[in-house]
C-alpha positions in Angstrom: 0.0 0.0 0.0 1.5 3.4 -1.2 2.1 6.2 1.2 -0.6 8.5 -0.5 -4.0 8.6 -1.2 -5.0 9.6 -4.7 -8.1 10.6 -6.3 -7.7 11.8 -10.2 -10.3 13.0 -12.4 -10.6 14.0 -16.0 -11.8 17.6 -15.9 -11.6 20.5 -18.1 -9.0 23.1 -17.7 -11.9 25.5 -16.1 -12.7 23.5 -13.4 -9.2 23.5 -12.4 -8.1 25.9 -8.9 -7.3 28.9 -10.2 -4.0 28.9 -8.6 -3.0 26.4 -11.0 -4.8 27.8 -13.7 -2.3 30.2 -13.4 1.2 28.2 -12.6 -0.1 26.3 -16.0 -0.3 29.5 -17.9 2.8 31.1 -16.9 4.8 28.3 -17.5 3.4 28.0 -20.9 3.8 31.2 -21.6 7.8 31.4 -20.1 8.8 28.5 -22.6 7.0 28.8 -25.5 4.7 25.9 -24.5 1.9 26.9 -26.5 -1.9 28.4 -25.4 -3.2 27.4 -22.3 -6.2 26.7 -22.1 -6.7 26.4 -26.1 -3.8 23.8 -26.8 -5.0 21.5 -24.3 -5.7 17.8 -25.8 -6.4 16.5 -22.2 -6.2 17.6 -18.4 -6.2 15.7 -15.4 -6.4 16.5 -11.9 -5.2 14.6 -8.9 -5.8 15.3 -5.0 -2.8 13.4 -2.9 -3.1 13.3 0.9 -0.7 11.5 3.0 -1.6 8.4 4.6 -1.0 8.3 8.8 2.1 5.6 9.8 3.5 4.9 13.2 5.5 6.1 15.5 8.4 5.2 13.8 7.6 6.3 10.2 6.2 9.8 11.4 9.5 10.0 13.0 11.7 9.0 9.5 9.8 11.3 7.5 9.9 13.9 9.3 13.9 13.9 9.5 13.5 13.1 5.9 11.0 15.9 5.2 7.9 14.1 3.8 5.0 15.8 4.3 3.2 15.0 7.8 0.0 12.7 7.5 -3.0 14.1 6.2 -1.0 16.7 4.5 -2.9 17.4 1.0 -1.5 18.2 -2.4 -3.5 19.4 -5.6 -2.1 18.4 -9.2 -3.2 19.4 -12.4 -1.5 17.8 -15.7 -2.1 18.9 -19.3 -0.9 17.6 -22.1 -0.3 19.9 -25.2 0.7 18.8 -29.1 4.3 18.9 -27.6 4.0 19.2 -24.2 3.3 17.7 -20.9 2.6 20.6 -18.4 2.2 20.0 -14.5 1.3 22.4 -11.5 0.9 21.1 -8.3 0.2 23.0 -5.2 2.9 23.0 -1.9 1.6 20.6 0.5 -1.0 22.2 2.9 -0.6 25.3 0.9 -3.5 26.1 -1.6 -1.7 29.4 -1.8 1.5 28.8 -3.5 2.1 26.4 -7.1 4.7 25.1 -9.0 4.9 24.1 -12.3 6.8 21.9 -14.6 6.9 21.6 -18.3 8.3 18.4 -20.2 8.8 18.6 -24.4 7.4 15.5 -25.7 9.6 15.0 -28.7 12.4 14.3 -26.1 11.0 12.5 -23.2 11.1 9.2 -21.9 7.5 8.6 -20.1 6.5 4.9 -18.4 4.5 3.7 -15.9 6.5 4.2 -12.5 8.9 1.8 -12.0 7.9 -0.7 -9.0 11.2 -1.4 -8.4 11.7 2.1 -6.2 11.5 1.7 -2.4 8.0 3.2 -2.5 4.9 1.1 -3.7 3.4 4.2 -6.0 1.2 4.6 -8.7 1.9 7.0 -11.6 4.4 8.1 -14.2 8.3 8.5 -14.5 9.4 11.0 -16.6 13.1 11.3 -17.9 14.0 14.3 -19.4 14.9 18.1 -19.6 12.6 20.2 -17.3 11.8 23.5 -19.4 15.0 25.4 -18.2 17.2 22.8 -17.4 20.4 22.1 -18.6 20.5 18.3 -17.8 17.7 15.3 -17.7 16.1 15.0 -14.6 13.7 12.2 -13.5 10.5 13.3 -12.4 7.5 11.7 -10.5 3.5 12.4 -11.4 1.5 10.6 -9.1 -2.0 9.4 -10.5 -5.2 7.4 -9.3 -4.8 3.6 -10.8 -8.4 3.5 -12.3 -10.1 4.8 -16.0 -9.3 8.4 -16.0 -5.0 7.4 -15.1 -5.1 5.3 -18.1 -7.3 7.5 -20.4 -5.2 10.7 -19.7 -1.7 8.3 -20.4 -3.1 6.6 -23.3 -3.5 10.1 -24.7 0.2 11.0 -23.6 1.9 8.1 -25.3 -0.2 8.9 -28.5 0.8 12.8 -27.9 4.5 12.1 -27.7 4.8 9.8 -30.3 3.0 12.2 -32.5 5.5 14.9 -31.4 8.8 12.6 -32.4 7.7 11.5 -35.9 
């Protein structure tokens, strides 16, 4: 059992929290990403909230600096012609986002590797964060059910769109 519980939806990009709405389009907009909202072939959003351990792994993640349980974290992911586009929210912190942005002509995206120390459920993604100057791994955590697999069988058709 993973160490977060997820809930992802399929949703338009309007019914998104506006601070994302915003982390999405400023991003976009800083690396020539495209239009957000109007290049937008799919968006998903995903609520994470940290599950309660015991003594012990309170304790480790704390030294660590995991997020305390019931900590929450919003996500929103969009994928563009040739890009994949996340914001998430700081945990417990509706008020401040970050975003990512990912070309898809260059990436390396698959399922999340169960060989990590954590039981998970999401995507990997190898490659060069927009600003970067080296590939970086990166972790988008999803719901297993329907709308995970409908918004990554739309990805994998996305990026190998973008690299023919």
């Amino acid at each position: 059992m993973g160490d977060y519980k997820r809930t992802s939806r399929i949703c338009h990009f309007s019914q998104i929290r506006p601070i994302l709405q915003i982390a999405l389009q400023q991003e976009a907009t800083e690396y020539n990403c495209g239009q957000i909202p109007a290049d937008i072939l799919i968006c998903i959003e995903t609520h994470s909230q940290r599950k309660p351990g015991g003594i012990f792994t309170r304790l480790k993640n704390k030294v660590i600096g995991l997020p305390a349980p019931g900590a929450v974290q919003h996500c929103t992911a969009v994928v563009t012609p040739g890009w994949l586009i996340w914001a998430f929210t700081h945990w417990d912190n509706d008020h401040e986002a970050t975003a990512i942005s990912v070309r898809l002509d260059e990436a390396e995206i698959s399922d999340y590797n169960f060989n990590h120390l954590v039981e998970e459920h999401g995507l990997d993604i190898l490659g060069f964060s927009s600003g970067a100057t080296e590939r970086s791994l990166k972790f988008l955590g999803l719901e297993p059910g329907p709308a995970s697999e409908q918004f990554k069988q739309l990805l994998r058709q996305a990026a190998e769109t973008a690299r023919a």
